[in-house]
Structures are given as structure tokens and as C-alpha cells.
C-alpha positions, 0 to 999 in steps of 0.5 A, a space after each residue: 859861575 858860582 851864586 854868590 860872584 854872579 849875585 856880587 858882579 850883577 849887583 843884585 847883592 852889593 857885597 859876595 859876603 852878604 850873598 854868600 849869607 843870603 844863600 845859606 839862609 835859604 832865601 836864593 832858589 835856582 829853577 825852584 831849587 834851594 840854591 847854596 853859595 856855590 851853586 852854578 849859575 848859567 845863562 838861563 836859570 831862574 833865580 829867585 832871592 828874597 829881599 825881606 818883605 819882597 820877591 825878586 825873580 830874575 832871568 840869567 842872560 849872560 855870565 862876565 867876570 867883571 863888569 862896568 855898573 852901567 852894564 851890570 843890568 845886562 846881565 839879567 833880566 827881570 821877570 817878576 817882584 812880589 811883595 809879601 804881607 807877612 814875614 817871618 822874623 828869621 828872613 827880616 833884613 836888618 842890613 841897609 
């Protein structure tokens, strides 16, 4: 399944548009890796996405095509969040 449907159908990020940027800024890694909107996501990879001033590490469990709001945390697993002291102005998010 490709980054940006998995990050939309997990609700990790609310809209696959706002993934997709995400992704091409650089903020999304893959097991370490810088990962593209396209990149593959599998059942456990690391993904790591940087929200502003924070990090969010998550485990894939599981891939759907769809999935009920109530289900959508089963899709991953969390495994760390890391505030950051300092931002760069390029990865401040401006959108709410």
C-alpha cells in the first residue's frame, strides 16, 4: 500500500493531499529511510512523521483499504513521541 493511503485510511494524517506533502517535504521515514508519497508500506515498518514540534513513531500492524474510525488505531501501533525544543522554520505546520 502506498505512504500516503496508508497515513489517510490510519487517520494518522486526515487528508492523503496533506500526506502526500508531508511526504515530499521530507518529514515521513520509512525504517530510517526518507520515504516518498509512493513509498511502500508493509506490516512492520517503522514510520517516523514529524507533526511540528513533535515526533510521532509508529509500528505498522496491519494493511486495510478502508476502515471504520474506531478501527483505524489497529492499524498501528505506537511506539515513541518526541517533542523537539527547536524547529526549523521549513517544518513549522501551519495547518490546523
Amino acid at each position: 500500500m502506498r505512504l500516503d493511503k496508508f497515513l489517510k485510511v490510519s487517520r494518522l494524517i486526515k487528508r492523503r493531499t496533506l500526506a502526500k506533502q508531508v511526504a515530499d517535504q521530507g518529514r515521513i521515514t520509512i525504517d530510517g529511510k526518507v520515504a516518498k508519497a509512493s513509498s511502500d508500506v508493509a506490516p512492520g515498518n517503522e514510520l517516523a512523521i514529524r507533526f511540528g514540534q513533535k515526533i510521532v513513531t509508529v509500528t505498522v500492524n496491519e494493511l486495510k483499504a478502508s476502515t471504520k474510525k474506531e478501527d483505524a488505531t489497529m492499524m498501528y501501533t505506537i511506539v515513541r513521541e518526541e517533542k523537539l525544543e527547536k524547529v526549523d522554520p521549513e517544518f513549522v505546520d501551519d495547518e490546523d
